[in-house]
C-alpha positions in Angstrom: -38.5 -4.2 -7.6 -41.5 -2.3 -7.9 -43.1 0.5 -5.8 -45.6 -2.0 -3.9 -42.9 -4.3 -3.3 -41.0 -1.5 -1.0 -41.3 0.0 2.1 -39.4 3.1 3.2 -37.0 2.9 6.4 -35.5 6.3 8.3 -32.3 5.1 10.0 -30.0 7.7 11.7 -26.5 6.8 11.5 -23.6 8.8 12.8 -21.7 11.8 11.0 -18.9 9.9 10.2 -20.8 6.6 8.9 -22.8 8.6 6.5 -19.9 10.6 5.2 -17.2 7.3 4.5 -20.6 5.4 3.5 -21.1 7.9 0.4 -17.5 8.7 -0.4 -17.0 4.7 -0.7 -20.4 4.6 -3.1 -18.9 7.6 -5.1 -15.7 5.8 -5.4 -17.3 3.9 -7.2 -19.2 5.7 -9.8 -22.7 4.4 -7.7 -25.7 7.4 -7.3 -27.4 8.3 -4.4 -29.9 6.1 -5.1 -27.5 3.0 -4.8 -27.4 4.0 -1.0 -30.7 1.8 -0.5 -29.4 -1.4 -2.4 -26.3 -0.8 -0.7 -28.2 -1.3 2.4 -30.5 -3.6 1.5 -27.8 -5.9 0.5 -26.3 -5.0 4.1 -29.0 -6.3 6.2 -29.4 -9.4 4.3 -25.7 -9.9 4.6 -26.2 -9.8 8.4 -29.2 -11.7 8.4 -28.2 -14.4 6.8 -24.2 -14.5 8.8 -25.8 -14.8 12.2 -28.5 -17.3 10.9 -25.2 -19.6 9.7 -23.4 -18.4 12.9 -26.9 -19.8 15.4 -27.1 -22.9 13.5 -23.4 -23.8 13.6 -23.7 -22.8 17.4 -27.2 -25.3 17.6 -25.4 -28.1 16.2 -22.0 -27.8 17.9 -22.4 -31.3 19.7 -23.5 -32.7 16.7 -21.3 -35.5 14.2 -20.3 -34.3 10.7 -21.9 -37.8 10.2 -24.7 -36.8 11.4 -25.1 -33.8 10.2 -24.2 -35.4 6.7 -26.9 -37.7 7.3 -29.7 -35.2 8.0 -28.8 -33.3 4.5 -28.8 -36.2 2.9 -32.4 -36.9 4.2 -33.9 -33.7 3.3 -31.9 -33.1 0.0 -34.0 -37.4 -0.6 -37.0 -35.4 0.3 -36.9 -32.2 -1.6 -35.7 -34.1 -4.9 -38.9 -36.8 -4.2 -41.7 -33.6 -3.9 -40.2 -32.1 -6.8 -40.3 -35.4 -9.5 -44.1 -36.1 -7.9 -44.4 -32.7 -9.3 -42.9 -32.5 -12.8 -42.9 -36.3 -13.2 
């Protein structure tokens, strides 16, 4: 990832985070510059868990079937746009 391709975040955690946060890094051989990936990774971790957890939510009245169905539409989709493309 290059320079333009970051931005730079101050977070404030407690004490206690930031000490068992590091020793758990150094445990494992990573620098202090691994703390950023560490987080990085983190946050899209979360993001992505409480996406899965609002669409599960969104389609709890919905069939397997149906559900099954609409994949199978989009997945027909997708695959179509991409052979237009490279075909």
């Amino acid at each position: 990832m290059s320079e333009s391709e970051t931005v730079r975040w101050t977070l404030t955690v407690s004490k206690e985070t930031d000490i068992a946060l590091r020793t758990f890094l150094a445990q494992r051989g990573l620098k202090k510059g691994d703390l950023s990936k560490f987080v990085e990774d983190a946050v899209r971790w979360q993001v992505f868990n409480r996406t899965v957890q609002s669409v599960r939510e969104r389609n709890a009245g919905v069939s397997p079937k149906e559900i099954a169905a609409a994949v199978d539409e989009a997945l027909a989709a997708v695959r179509a746009e991409r052979f237009r493309k490279t075909g």
